[in-house]
N, C-alpha and C positions, 0 to 999 in steps of 0.2 A: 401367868404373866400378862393373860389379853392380849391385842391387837395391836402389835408395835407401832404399826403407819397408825396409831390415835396420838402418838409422843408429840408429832409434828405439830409445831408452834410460833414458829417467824409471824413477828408483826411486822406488814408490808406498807402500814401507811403514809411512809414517806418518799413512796415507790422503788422500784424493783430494781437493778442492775439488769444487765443480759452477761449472768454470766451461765458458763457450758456445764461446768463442773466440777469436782474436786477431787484434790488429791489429799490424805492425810498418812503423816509419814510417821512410824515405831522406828525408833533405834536401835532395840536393842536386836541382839543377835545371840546364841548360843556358841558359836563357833565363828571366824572370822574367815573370810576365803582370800583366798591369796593374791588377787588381781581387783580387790573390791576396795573402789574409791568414797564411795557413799558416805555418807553422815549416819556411822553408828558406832555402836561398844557393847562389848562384852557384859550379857542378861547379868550374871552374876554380881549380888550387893546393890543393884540399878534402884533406885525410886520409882519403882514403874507404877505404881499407885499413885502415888505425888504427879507422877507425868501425865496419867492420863484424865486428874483430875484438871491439869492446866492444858490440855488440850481441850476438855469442856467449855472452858474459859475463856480457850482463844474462841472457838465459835461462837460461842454469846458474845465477844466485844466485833469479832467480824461479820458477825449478820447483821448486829445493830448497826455495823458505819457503812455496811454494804449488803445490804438484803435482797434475796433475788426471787425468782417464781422457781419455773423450772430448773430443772437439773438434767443433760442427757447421760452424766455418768459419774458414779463416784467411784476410786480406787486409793486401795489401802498399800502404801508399800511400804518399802525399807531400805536396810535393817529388813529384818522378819517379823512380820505382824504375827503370825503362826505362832511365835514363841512364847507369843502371852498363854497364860490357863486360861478356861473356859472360862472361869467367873469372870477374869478381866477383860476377854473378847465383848461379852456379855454387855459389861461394863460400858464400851466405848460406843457398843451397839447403841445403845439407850440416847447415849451421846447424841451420834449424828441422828438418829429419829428425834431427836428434840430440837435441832435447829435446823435442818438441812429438810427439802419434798424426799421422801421413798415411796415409791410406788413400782408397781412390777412392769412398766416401762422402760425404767429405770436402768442403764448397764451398770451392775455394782459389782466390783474386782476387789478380791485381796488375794498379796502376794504370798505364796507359799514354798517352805523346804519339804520334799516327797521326807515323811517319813515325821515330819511335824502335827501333818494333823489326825489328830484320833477322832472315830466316830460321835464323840460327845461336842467337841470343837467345830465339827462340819454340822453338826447337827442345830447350834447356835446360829452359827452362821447364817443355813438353809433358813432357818426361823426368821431373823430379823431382814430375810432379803437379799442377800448376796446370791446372785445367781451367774456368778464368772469366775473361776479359780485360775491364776497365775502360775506354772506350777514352776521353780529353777532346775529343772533336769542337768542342762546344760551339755553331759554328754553318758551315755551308758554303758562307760568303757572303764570299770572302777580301780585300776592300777590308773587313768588320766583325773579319775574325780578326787582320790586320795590325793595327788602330787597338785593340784589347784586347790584345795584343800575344804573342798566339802565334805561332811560329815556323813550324807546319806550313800547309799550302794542300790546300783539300780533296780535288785531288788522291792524298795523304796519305793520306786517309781508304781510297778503294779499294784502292790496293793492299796498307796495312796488314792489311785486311778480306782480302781475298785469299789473300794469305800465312798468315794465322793459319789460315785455314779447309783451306789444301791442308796445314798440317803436323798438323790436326785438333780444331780448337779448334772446338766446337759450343755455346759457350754465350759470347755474346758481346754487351758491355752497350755502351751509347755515351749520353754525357752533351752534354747541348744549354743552352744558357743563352737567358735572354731578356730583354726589357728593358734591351738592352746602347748604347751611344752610336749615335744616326742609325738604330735596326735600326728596320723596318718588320713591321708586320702580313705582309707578302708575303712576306718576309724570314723570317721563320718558319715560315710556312706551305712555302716553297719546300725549307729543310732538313729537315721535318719530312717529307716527301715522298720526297726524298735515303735520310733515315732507313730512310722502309717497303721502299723499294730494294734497302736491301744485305741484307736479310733477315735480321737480329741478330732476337736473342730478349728482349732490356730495353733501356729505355732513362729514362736518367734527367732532365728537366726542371727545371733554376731559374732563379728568378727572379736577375738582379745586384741584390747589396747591396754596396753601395760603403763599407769598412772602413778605419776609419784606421790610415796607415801603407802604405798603398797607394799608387801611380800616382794612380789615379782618388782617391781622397779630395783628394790635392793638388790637381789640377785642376778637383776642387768647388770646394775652398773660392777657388781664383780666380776661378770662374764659365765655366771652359772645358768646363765638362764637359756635354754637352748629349743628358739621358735623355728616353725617352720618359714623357708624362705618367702618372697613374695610373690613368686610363680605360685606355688604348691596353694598359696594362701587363697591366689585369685581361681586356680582350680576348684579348690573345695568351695567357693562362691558359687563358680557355674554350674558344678553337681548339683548344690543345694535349690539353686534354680532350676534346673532341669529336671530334676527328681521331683520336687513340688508339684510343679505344674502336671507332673506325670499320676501324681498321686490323690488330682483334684485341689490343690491348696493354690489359690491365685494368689501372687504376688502385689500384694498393693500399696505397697513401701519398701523401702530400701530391704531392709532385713525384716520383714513381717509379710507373712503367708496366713492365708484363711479359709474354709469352704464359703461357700457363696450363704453370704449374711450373718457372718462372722466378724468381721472384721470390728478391730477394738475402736469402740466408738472414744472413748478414753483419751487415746494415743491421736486419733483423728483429730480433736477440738483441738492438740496442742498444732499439727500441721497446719489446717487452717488456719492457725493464728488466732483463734478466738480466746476469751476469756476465762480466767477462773480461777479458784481459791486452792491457796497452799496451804495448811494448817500443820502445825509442828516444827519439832527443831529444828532447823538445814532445812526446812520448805520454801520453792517459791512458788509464786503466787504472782498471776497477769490483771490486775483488776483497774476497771478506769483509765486506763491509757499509761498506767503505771507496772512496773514490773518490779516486784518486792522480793524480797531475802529473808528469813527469818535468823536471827541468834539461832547457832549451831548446839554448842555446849549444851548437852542436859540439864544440868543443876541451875546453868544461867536463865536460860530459856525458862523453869518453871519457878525463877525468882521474878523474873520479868513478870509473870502475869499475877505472882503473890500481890503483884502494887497495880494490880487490875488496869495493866495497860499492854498493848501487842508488841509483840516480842522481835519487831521488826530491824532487823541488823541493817538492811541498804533498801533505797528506794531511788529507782532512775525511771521519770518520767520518759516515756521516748518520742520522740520527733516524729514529725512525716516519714522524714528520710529514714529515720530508724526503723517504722514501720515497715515500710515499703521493701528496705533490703529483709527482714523476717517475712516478711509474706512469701519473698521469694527462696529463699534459702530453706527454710521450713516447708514450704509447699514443693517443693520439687524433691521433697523425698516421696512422697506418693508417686505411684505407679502415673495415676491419672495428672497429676501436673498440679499449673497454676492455670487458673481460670482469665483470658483476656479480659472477659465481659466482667469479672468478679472484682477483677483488678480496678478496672476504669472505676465501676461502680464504688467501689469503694475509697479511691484514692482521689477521683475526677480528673485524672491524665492518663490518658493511652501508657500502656507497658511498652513501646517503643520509643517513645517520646522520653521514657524515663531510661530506659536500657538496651535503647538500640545497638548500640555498637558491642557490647557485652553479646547480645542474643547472637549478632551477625556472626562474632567471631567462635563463638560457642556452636555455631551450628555449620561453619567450617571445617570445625574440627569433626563433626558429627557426633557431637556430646549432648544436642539435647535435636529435640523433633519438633514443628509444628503439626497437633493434629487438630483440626477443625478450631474451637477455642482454647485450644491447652497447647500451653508449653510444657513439654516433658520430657526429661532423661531416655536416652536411648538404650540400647543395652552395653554399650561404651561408657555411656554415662554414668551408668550404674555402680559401673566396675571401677569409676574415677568420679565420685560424686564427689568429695570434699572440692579437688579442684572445679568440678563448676560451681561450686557454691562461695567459691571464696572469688569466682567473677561478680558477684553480685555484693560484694563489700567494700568493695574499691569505688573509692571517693570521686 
């Protein structure tokens, strides 16, 4: 096969963007989970050949109208990337080494179901550069994964963990959910335990939001759907913090824990507020001062780029104002904050000036902190982040 980083080929010479990263999104799924709002469908009868020839597509037409230098991370999500075969992993591989820098600087993520990927798939993987696995654990309690309706048993879980570590995968995230139908406080506490176990270097924490269009939204609105209250909910929040930080995983986002130089640079660029490329059906994309949508629908989506043009559903340039309320809304889910100095500099008016009476009364409440130059969420805050974030939207 040779040297995949020789694939790389952007011509730059109508200069570069600043953009951070990318994200490129698989739809398809093998199984559908119960509480999953995402842009995807059922693998079976898919075009998935067709599609990932039009995701080729889309990055030849998006490098040429936006070409960039570096890159500090790509990530593959879903939908299940995992569910493709290896020839088509392969496949996409070739892809992003043709348009996009890889280099082992580089954080490259794709997302995975425990129990998806076989040693010949990691082994692709490991080859073209991916050195971060995703994994959806979610929880290790398999009468709770069966009734959310994942397909894996945590069984799944070790050996997947197994396998990626003997083909050399050393940076490896695992995602846990809570507040999910009948889960117990102990029930948490038990996978979180599981967690410290397998020895992964992140891992990420959420709460369920039951979204319509969902499994679970239908069986709200019948009344079958039986969560834990909002006490219990905010509990198992403060376990999962206080066990973390017990177990070495700093907290430096809302719901994302890491060992020290772990944390997903990925996830970071979107905090920040910085730039970067959406490819694929339902992707968005921050490029230029613009914030883009892709056509959703599969079949639409890879008719769109058959007439060799991007597959762009909405584009909303955003304002000052527009930025300004994302900088802060977005940046105050990190542990460490919004930057004073980062603000001015970048905006050319003091973050008081812009949101004084907001901050005052937000720090009233004792919802967020000054420390030194950050503004940031307290541990009140943490536990009530939507509401401070929605002081920073108000007109």
């Amino acid at each position: 096969m040779g040297d995949p980083s020789n694939l790389f080929s952007i011509d730059l010479k109508g200069g570069a963007f600043l953009v951070n990263a990318l994200y490129i999104h698989i739809p398809f799924c093998t199984h559908i989970c119960h509480y999953c709002d995402f842009n995807k469908v059922f693998l079976k009868g898919q075009p998935v050949d067709e599609y990932l020839e039009a995701l080729d597509k889309e990055m030849k037409l998006t490098t040429k109208r936006f070409p960039t230098g570096q890159l500090k991370s790509i990530f593959i999500g879903g939908g299940t990337p995992t569910s493709l075969n290896h020839v088509q992993l392969e496949n996409l591989m070739k892809s992003i080494h043709t348009y996009f820098p890889v280099n082992s600087a580089l954080e490259f993520t794709i997302e995975a179901n425990p129990g998806d990927l076989t040693k010949e798939k990691l082994s692709v993987l490991k080859e073209y550069g991916v050195n971060r696995l995703s994994l959806g654990v979610q929880t290790f309690n398999n009468d709770l994964l069966k009734k959310i309706g994942r397909a894996h048993r945590s069984d799944d879980v070790y050996r997947t963990v197994e396998d990626a570590k003997t083909i050399g995968f050393s940076n490896i995230s695992v995602d846990l959910m809570y507040g999910l139908p009948g889960q117990s406080i102990e029930d948490v506490e038990d996978s979180l335990n599981k967690v410290f176990h397998l020895n992964v270097q992140h891992c990420s924490a959420y709460s369920l939001i039951v979204e319509p269009k969902t499994v679970f939204y239908n069986l709200m609105n019948k009344g079958k759907l039986h969560l834990p209250g909002e006490d219990a909910e905010a509990n198992m929040y403060e376990l999962i913090m206080m066990e973390m930080e017990k177990h070495g995983f700093r907290q430096y986002e809302i719901s994302n824990y890491a060992k020290l130089g772990y944390e997903s640079l990925h996830n970071i660029v979107y905090w920040d507020n910085e730039e970067y490329y959406g490819i694929g059906a339902g992707a968005h994309s921050y490029l230029n001062g613009v914030r883009r949508s892709n056509i959703g629908p599969v079949n639409k989506y890879i008719h769109s780029l058959k007439e060799e043009k991007l597959p762009i559903r909405e584009e909303i340039p955003l304002t000052k104002k527009d930025q300004m309320e994302e900088e802060m809304f977005l940046g105050l889910r990190k542990t460490k904050g919004v930057s004073l100095s980062k603000f001015e500099a970048k905006f050319s008016e003091s973050i008081f000036n812009v949101y004084r009476d907001n901050i005052e009364h937000l720090l009233s409440q004792q919802l967020i902190q000054i420390n030194s130059d950050y503004i940031q969420l307290t541990k009140k805050g943490r536990m009530l982040g939507n509401e401070v974030f929605q002081q920073f939207l108000i007109s």
